[in-house]
C-alpha positions in Angstrom: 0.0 0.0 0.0 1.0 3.6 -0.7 2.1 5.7 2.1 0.2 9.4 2.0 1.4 12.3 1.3 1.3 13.2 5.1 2.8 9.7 6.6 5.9 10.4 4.1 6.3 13.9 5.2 6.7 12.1 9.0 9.0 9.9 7.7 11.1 12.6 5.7 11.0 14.7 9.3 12.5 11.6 10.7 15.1 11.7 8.7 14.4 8.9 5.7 15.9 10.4 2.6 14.2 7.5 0.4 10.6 8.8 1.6 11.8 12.5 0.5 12.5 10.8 -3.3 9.4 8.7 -3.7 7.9 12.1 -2.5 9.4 13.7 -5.2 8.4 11.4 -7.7 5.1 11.3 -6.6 5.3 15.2 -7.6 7.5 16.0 -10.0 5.2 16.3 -12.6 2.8 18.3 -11.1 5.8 20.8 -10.3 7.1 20.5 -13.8 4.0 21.4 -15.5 3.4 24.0 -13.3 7.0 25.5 -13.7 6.9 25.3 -17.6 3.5 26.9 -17.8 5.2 30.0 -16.5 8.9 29.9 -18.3 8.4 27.9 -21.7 11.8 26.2 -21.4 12.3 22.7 -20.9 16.2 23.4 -19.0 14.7 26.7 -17.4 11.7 24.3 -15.8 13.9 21.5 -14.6 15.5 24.4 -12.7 12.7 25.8 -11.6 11.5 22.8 -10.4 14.7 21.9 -8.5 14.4 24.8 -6.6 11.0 24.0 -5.4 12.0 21.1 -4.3 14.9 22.5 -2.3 12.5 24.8 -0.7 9.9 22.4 0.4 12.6 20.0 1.7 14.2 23.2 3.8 10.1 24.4 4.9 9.2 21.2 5.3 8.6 21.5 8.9 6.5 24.7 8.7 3.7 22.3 6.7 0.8 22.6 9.1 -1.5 20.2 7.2 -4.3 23.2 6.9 -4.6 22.0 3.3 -3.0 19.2 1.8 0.4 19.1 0.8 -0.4 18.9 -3.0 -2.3 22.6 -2.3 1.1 23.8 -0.6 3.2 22.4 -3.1 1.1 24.1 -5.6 1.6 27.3 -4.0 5.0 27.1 -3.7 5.9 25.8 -7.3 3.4 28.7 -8.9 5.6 31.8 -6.6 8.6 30.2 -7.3 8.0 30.3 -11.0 6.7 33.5 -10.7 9.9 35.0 -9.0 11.8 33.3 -12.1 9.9 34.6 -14.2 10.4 38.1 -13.4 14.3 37.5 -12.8 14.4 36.8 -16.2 12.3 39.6 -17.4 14.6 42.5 -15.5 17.7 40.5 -17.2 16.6 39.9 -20.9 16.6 42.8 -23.2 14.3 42.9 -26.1 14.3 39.5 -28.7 16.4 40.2 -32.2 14.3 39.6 -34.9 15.9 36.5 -37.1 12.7 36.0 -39.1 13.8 39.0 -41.8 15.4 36.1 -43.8 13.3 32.6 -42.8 13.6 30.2 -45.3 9.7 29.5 -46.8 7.8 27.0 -44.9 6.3 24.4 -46.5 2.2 24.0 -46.0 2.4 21.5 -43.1 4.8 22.8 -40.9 2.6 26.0 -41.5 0.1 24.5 -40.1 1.7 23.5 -36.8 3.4 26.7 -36.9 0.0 28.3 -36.6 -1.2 26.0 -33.7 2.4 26.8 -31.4 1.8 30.1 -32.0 -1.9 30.3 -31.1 -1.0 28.1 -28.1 1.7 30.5 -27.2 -0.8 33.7 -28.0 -3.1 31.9 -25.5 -0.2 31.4 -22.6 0.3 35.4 -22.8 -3.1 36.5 -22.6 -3.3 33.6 -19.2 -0.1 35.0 -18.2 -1.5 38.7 -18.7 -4.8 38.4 -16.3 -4.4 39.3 -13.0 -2.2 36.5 -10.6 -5.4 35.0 -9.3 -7.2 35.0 -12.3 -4.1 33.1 -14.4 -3.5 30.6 -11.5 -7.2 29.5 -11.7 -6.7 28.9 -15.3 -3.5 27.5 -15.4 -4.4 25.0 -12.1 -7.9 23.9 -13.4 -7.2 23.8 -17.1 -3.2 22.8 -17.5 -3.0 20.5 -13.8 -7.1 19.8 -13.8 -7.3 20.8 -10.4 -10.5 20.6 -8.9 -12.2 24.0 -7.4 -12.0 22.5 -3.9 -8.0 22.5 -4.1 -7.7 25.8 -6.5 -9.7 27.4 -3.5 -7.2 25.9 -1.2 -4.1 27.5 -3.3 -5.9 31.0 -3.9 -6.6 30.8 -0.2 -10.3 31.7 -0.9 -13.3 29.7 -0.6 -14.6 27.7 -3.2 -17.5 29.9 -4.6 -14.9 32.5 -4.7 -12.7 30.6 -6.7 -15.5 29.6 -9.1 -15.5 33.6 -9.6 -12.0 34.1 -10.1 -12.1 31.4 -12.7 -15.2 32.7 -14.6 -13.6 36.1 -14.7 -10.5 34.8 -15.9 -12.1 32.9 -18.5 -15.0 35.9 -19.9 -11.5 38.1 -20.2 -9.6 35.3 -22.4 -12.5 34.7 -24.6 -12.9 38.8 -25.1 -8.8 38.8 -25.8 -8.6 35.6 -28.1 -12.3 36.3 -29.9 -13.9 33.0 -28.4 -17.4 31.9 -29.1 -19.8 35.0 -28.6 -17.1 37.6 -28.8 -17.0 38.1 -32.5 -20.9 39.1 -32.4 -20.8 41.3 -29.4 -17.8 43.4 -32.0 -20.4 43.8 -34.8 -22.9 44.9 -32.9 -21.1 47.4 -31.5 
């Protein structure tokens, strides 16, 4: 039988380093997914992720078990990501543009072409609502968090959350042009 989250969180405390890595594993993805939602980069992720790790092992004791520890992990992983994030912005300068010269594409590598770049279009305009909204998008849509737990991470109850999400959502739509929006524009 599996140990829980909370009985290997005991045994870490105790001092077993093997219940810290099947912890880990148990996690990682979660934590990935969540890291390369924010940064794009698979190497940039993996570091991201390491760190949250790190962290958690170093709090570890400060886990109170007021939610579970997949809602603290979550919170830690999305402000950790977050903080990258921005480190990156302040240190980037603005992107060259190498397209001038691009070689022609040829029609189906267009067509993908078009889907990354409406998937990335999309990850902006999530990464562009306000930090609640975006984390109730990314958690529910990208980790298929239930409300119960994305109220848990937004530390907000769960009618709450349903409102964050629904916000979140009605302002995407309006951005991308989803289902509705187009009509709403010519009538106006």
């Amino acid at each position: 039988m599996l140990a829980s989250d909370r009985e290997l969180i005991d045994e870490i405390l105790g001092g077993s380093r093997s219940a810290y890595e099947r912890l880990i594993r148990r996690h990682e993805r979660l934590v990935y997914s969540i890291a390369y939602s924010y940064v794009r980069e698979r190497e940039a992720a993996r570091d991201v992720s390491q760190n949250v790790f790190l962290k958690v092992y170093r709090k570890l004791d400060s886990f109170r078990g007021g939610s579970t520890f997949r809602t603290w992990l979550t919170r830690i992983a999305m402000n950790e990501s977050v903080d990258w994030s921005r480190m990156q912005r302040r240190h980037t300068g603005h992107e060259e543009l190498t397209t001038l010269n691009a070689p022609a594409i040829p029609a189906p590598q267009e067509t993908s072409m078009l889907r990354k770049e409406r998937r990335d279009t999309l990850l902006d305009e999530i990464h562009r609502l306000n930090p609640r909204q975006s984390r109730a998008v990314q958690l529910r849509y990208f980790e298929e968090m239930p409300i119960r737990e994305i109220a848990g991470v937004l530390e907000c109850s769960e009618g709450q959350a349903r409102n964050i999400l629904f916000r979140g959502l009605t302002v995407l739509r309006r951005r991308m042009g989803g289902p509705g929006e187009r009509k709403q524009e010519m009538r106006r």
